[in-house]
Backbone as XML, in Angstrom:
<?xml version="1.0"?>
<chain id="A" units="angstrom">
  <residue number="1" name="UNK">
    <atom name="N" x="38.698" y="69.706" z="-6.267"/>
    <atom name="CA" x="38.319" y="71.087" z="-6.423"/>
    <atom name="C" x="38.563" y="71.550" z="-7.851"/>
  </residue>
  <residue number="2" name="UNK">
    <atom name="N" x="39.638" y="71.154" z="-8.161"/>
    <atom name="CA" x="39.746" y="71.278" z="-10.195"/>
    <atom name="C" x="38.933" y="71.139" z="-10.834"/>
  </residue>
  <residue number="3" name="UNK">
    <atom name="N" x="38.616" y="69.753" z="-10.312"/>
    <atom name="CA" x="37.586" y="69.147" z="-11.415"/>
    <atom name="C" x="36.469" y="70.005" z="-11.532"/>
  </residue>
  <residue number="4" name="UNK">
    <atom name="N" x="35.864" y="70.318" z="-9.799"/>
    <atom name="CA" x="34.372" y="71.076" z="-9.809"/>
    <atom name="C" x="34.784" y="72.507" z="-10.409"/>
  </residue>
  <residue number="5" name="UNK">
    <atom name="N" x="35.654" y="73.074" z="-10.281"/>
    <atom name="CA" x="35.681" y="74.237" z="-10.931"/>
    <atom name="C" x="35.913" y="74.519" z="-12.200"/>
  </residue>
  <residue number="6" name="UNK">
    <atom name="N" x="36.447" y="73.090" z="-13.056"/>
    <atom name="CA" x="37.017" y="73.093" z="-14.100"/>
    <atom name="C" x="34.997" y="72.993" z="-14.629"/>
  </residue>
  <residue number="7" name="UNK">
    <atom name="N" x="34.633" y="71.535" z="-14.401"/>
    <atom name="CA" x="33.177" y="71.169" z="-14.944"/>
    <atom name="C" x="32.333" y="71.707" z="-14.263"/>
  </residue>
  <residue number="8" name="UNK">
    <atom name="N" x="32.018" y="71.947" z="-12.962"/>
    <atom name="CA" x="30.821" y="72.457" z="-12.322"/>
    <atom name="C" x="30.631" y="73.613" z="-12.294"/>
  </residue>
  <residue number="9" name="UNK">
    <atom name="N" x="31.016" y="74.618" z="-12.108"/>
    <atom name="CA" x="31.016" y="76.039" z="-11.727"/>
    <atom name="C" x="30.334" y="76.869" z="-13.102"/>
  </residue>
  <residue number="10" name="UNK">
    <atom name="N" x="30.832" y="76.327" z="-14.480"/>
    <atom name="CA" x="30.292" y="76.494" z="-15.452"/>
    <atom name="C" x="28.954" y="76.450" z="-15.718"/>
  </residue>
  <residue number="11" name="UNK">
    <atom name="N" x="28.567" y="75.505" z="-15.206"/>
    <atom name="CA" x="27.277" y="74.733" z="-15.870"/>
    <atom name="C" x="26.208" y="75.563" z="-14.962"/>
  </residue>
  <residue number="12" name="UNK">
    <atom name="N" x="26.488" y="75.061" z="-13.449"/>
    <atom name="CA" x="25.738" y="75.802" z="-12.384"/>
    <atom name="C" x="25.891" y="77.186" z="-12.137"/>
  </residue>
  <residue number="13" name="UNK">
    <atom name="N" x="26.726" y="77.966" z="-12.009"/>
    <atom name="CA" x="27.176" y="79.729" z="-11.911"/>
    <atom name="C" x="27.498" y="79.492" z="-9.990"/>
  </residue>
  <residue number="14" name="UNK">
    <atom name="N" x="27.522" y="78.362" z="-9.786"/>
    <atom name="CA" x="27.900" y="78.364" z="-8.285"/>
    <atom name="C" x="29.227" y="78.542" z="-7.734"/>
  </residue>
  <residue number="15" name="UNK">
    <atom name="N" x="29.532" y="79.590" z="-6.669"/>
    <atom name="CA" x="30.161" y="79.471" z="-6.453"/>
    <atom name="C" x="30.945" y="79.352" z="-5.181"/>
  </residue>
  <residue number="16" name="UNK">
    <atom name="N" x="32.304" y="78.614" z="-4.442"/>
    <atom name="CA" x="32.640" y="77.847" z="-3.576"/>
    <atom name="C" x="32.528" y="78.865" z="-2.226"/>
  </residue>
  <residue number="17" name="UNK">
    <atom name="N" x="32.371" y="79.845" z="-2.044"/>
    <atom name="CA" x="32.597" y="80.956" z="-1.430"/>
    <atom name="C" x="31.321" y="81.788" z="-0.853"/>
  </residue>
  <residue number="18" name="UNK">
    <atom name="N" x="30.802" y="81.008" z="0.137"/>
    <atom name="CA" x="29.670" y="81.995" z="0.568"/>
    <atom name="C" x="29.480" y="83.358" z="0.752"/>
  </residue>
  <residue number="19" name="UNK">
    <atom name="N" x="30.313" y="83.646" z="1.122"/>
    <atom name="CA" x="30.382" y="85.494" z="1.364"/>
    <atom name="C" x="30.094" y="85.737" z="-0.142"/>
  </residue>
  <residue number="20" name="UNK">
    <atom name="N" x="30.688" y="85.272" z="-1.121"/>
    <atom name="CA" x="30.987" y="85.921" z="-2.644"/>
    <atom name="C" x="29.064" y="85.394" z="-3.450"/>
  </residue>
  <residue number="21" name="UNK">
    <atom name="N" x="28.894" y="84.191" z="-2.893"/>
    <atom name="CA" x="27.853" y="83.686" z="-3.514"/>
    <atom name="C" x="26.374" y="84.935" z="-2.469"/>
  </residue>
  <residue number="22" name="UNK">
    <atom name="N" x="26.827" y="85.015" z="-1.627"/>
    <atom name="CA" x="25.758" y="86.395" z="-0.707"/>
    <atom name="C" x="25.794" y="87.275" z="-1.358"/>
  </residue>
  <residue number="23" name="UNK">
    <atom name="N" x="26.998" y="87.887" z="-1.584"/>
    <atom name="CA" x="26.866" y="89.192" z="-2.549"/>
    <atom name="C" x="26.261" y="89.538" z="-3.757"/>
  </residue>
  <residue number="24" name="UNK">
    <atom name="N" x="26.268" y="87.829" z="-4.635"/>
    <atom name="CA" x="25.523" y="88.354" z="-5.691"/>
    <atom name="C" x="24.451" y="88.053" z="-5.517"/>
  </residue>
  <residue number="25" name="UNK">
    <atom name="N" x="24.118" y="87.434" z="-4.498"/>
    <atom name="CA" x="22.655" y="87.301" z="-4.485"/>
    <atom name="C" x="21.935" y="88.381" z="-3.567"/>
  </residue>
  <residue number="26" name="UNK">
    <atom name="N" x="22.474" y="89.535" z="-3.002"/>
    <atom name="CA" x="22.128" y="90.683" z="-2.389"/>
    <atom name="C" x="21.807" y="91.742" z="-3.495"/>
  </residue>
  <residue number="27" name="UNK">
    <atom name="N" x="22.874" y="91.358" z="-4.496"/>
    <atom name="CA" x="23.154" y="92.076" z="-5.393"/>
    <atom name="C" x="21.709" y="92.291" z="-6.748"/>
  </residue>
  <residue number="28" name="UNK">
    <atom name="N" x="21.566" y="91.055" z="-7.019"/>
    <atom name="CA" x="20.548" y="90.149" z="-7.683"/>
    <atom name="C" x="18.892" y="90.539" z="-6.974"/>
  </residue>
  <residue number="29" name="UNK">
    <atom name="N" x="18.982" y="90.540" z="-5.706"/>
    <atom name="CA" x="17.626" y="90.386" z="-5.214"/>
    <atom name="C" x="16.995" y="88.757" z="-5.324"/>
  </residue>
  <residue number="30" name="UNK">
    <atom name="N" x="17.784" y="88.217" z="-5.551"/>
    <atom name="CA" x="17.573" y="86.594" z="-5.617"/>
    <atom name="C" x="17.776" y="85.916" z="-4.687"/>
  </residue>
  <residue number="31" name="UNK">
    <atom name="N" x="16.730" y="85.357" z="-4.005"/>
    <atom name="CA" x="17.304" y="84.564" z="-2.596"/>
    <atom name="C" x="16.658" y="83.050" z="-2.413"/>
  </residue>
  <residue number="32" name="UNK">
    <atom name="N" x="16.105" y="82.525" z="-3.963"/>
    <atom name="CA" x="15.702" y="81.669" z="-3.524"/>
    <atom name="C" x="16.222" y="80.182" z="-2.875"/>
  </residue>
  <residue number="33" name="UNK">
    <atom name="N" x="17.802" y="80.095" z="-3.840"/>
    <atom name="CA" x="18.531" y="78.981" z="-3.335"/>
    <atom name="C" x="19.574" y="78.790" z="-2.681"/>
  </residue>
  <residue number="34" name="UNK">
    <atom name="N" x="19.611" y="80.113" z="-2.079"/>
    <atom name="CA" x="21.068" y="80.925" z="-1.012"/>
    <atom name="C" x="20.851" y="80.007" z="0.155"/>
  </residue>
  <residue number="35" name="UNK">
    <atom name="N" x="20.103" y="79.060" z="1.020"/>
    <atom name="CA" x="20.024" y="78.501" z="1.760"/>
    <atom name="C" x="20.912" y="77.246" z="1.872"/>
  </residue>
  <residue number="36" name="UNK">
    <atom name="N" x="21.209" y="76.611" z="0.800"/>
    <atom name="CA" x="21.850" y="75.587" z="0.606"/>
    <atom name="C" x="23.215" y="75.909" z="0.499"/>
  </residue>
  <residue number="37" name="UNK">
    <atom name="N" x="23.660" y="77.132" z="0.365"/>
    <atom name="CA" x="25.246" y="77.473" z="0.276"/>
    <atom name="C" x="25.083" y="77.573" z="1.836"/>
  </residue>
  <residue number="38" name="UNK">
    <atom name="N" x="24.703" y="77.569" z="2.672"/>
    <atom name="CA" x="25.274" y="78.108" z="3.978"/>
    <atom name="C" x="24.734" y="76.564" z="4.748"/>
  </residue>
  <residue number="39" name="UNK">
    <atom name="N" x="24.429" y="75.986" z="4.328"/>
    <atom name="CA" x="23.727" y="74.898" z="5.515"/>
    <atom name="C" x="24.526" y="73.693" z="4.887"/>
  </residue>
  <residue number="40" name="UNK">
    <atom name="N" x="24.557" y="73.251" z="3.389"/>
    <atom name="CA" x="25.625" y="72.180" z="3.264"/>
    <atom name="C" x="27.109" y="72.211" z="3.402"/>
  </residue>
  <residue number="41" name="UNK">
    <atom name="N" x="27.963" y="73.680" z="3.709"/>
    <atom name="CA" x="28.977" y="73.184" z="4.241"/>
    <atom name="C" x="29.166" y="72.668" z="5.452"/>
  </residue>
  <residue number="42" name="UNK">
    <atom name="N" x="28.219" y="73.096" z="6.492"/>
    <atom name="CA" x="28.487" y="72.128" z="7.939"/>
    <atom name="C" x="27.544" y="70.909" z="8.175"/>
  </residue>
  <residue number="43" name="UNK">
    <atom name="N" x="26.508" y="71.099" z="7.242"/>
    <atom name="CA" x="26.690" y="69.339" z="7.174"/>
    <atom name="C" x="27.172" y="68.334" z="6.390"/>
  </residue>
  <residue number="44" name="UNK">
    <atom name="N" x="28.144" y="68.611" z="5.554"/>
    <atom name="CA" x="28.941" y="67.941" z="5.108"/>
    <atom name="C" x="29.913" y="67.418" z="5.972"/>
  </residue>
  <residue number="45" name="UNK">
    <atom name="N" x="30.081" y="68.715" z="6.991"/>
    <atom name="CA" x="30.958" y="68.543" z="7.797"/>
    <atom name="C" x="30.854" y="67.980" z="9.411"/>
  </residue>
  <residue number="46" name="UNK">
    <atom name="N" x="29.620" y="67.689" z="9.670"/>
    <atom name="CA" x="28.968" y="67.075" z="10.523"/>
    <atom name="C" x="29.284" y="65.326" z="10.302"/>
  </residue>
  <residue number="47" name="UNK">
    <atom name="N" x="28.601" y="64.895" z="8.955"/>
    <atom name="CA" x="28.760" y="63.781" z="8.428"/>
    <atom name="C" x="29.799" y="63.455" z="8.310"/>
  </residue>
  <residue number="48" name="UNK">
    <atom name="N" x="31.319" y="64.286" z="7.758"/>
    <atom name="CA" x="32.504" y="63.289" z="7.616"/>
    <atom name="C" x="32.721" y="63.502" z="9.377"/>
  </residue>
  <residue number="49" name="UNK">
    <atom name="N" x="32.027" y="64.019" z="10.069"/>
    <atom name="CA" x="32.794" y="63.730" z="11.161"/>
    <atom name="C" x="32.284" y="62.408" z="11.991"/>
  </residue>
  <residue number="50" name="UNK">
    <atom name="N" x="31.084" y="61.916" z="11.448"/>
    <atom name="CA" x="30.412" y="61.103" z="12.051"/>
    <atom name="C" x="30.656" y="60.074" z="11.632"/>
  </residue>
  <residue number="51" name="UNK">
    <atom name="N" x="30.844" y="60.014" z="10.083"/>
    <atom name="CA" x="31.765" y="58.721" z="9.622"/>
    <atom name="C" x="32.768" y="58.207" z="10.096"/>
  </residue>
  <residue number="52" name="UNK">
    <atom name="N" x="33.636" y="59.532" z="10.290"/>
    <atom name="CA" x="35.138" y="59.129" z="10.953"/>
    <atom name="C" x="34.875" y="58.082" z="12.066"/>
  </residue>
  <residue number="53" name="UNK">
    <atom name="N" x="33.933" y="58.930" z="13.167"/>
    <atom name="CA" x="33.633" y="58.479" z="14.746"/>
    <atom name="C" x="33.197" y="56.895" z="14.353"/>
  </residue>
  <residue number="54" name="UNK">
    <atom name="N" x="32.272" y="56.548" z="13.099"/>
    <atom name="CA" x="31.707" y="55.391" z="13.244"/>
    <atom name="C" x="32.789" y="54.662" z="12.867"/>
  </residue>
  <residue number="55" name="UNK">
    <atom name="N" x="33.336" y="54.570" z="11.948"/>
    <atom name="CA" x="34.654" y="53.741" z="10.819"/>
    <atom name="C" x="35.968" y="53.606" z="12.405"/>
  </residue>
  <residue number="56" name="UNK">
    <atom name="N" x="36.347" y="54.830" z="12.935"/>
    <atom name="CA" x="37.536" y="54.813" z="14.136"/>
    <atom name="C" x="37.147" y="54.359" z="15.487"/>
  </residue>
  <residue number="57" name="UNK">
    <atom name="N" x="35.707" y="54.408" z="15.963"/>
    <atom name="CA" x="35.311" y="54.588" z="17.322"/>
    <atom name="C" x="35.693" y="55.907" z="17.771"/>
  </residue>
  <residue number="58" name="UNK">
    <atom name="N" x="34.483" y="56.196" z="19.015"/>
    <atom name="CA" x="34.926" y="57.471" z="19.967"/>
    <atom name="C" x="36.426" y="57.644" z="19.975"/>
  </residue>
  <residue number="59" name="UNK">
    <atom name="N" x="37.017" y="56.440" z="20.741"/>
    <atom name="CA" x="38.204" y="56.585" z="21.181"/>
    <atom name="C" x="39.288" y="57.082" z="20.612"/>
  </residue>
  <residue number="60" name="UNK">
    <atom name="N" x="39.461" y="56.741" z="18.802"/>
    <atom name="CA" x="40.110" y="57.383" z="18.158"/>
    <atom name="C" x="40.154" y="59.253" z="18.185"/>
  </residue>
  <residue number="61" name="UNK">
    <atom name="N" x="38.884" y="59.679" z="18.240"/>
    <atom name="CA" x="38.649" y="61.059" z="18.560"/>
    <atom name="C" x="39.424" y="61.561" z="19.882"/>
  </residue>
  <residue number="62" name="UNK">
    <atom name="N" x="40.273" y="62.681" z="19.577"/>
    <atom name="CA" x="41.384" y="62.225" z="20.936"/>
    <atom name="C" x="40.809" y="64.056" z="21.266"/>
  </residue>
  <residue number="63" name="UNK">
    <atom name="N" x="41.339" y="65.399" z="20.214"/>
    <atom name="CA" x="41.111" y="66.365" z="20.859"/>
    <atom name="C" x="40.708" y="67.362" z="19.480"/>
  </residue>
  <residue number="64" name="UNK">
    <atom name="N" x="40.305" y="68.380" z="19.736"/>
    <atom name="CA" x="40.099" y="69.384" z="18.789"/>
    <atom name="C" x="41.426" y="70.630" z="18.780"/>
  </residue>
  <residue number="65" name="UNK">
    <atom name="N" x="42.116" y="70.684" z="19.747"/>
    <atom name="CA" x="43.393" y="71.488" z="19.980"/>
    <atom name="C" x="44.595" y="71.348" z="18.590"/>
  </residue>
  <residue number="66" name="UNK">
    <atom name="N" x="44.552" y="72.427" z="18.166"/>
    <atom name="CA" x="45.702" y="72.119" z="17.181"/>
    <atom name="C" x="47.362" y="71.740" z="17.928"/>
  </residue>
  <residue number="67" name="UNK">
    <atom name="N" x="47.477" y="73.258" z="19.010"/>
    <atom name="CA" x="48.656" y="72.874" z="19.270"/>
    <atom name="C" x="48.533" y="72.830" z="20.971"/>
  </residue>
  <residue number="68" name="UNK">
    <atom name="N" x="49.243" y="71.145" z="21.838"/>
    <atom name="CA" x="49.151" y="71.201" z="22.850"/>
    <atom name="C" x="50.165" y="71.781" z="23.927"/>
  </residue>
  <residue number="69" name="UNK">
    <atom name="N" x="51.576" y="71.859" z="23.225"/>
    <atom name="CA" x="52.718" y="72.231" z="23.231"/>
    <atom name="C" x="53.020" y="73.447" z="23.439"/>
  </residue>
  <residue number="70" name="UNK">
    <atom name="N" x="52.186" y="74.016" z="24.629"/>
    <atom name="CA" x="52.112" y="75.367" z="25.069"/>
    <atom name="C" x="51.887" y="75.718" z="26.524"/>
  </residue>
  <residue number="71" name="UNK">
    <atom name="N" x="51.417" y="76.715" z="27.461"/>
    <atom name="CA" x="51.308" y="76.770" z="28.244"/>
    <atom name="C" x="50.246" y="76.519" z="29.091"/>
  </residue>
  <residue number="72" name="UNK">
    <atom name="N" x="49.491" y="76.368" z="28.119"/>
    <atom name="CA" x="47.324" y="77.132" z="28.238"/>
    <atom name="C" x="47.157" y="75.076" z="28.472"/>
  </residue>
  <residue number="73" name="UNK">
    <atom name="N" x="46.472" y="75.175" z="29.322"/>
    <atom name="CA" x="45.670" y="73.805" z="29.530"/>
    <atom name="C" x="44.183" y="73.287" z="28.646"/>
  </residue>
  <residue number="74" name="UNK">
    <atom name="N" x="44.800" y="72.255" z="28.228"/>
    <atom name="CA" x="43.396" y="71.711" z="27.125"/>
    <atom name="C" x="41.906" y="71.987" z="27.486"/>
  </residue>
  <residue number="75" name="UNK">
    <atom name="N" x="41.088" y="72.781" z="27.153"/>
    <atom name="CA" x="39.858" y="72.811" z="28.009"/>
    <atom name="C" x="38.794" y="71.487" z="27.361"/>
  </residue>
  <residue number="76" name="UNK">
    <atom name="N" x="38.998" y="71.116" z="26.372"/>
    <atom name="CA" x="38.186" y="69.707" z="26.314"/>
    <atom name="C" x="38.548" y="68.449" z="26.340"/>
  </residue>
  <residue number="77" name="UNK">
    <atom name="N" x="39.298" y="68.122" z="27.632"/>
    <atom name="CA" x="39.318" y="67.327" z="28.655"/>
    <atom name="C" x="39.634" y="65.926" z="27.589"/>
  </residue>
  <residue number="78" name="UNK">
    <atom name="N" x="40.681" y="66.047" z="26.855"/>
    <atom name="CA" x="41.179" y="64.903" z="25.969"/>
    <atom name="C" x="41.967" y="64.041" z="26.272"/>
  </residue>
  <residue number="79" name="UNK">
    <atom name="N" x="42.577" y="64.253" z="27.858"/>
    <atom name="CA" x="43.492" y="63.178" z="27.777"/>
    <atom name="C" x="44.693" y="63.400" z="27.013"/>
  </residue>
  <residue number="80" name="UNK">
    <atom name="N" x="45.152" y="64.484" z="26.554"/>
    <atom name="CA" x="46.601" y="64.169" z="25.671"/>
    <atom name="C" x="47.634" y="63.818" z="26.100"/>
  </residue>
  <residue number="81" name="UNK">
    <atom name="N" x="47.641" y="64.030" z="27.650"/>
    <atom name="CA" x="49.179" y="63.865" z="27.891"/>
    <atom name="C" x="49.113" y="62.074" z="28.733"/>
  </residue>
  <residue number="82" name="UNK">
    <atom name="N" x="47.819" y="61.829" z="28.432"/>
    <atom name="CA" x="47.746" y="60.216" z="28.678"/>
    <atom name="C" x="48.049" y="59.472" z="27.248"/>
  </residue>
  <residue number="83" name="UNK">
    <atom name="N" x="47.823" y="60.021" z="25.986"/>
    <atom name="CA" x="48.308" y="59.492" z="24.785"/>
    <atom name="C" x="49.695" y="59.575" z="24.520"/>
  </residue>
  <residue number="84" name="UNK">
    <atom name="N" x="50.494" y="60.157" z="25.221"/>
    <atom name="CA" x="51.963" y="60.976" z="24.971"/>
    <atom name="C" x="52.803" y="59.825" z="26.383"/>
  </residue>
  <residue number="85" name="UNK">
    <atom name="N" x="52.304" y="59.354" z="26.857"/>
    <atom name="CA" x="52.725" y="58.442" z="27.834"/>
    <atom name="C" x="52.948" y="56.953" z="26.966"/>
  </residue>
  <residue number="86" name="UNK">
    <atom name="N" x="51.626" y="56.921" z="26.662"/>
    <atom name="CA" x="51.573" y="55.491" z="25.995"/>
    <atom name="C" x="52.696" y="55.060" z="24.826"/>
  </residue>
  <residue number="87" name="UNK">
    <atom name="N" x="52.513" y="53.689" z="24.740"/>
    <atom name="CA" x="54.179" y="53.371" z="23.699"/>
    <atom name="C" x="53.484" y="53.608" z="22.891"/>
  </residue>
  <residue number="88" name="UNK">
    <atom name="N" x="54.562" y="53.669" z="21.677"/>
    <atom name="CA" x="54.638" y="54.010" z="20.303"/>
    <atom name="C" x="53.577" y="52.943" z="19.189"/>
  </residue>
  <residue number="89" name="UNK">
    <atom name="N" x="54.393" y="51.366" z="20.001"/>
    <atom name="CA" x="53.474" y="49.983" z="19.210"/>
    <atom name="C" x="51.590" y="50.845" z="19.163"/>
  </residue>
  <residue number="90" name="UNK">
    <atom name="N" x="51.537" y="50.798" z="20.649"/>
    <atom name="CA" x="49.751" y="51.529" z="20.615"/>
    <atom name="C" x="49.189" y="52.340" z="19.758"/>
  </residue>
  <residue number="91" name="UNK">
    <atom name="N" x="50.235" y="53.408" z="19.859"/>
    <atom name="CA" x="49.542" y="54.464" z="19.130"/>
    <atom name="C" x="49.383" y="54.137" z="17.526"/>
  </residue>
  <residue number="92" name="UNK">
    <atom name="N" x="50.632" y="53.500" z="17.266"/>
    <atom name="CA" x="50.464" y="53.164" z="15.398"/>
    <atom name="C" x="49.022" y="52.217" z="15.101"/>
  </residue>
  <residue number="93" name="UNK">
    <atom name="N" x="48.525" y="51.449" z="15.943"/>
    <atom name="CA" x="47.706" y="50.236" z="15.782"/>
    <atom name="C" x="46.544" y="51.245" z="16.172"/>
  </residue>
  <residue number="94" name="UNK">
    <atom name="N" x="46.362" y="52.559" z="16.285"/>
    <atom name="CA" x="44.997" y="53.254" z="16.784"/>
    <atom name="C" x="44.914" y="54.388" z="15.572"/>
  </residue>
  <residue number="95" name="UNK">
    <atom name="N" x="46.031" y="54.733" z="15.299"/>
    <atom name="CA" x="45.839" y="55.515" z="14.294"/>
    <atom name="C" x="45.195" y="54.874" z="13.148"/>
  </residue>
</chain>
C-alpha cells in the first residue's frame, strides 16, 4: 500500500477509497471510469478466494464466522466443533 500510494496515486489521481473516489466524481460530473473502482475490489476478492480454494482444496475452507466462542449457533453449517475435536498433528498438516 506504500508503495502504490507513494508511486501510483500520483501519476493516476486514483484513489483507494470508493466513497471518496464517488465524490469527486459526483463532484466533477465525470463518470466515465467510476465503474472500475467499484467492481475490481470484489473481484479481486472473488479471485484470491478462488485461488486459496484451488492451492488448499474445499476442505481447507472451514467457516466465514469470526468468532465461534459464543452462544449464537454457526448458521453456515461448517463443522467447527468437528475441527475442535480433531488432534492437533491434523490440524497443523491442513493448515
Amino acid at each position: 500500500m506504500a508503495t502504490y500510494i507513494t508511486l501510483e496515486a500520483p501519476l493516476s489521481g486514483m484513489s483507494m477509497n470508493p466513497a471518496r473516489t464517488f465524490g469527486s466524481a459526483a463532484a466533477a460530473q465525470l463518470w466515465t471510469s467510476l465503474w472500475i473502482y467499484f467492481t475490481a475490489p470484489p473481484l479481486g476478492m472473488l479471485a484470491a478466494a478462488e485461488v486459496y480454494r484451488w492451492q488448499k482444496g474445499a476442505h481447507a475452507v472451514l467457516c466465514a464466522k469470526l468468532h465461534h466462542h459464543n452462544d449464537k449457533r454457526c448458521i453456515f453449517r461448517c463443522g467447527y466443533q468437528a475441527t475442535q475435536t480433531r488432534s492437533p498433528q491434523y490440524m497443523s498438516s491442513t493448515v
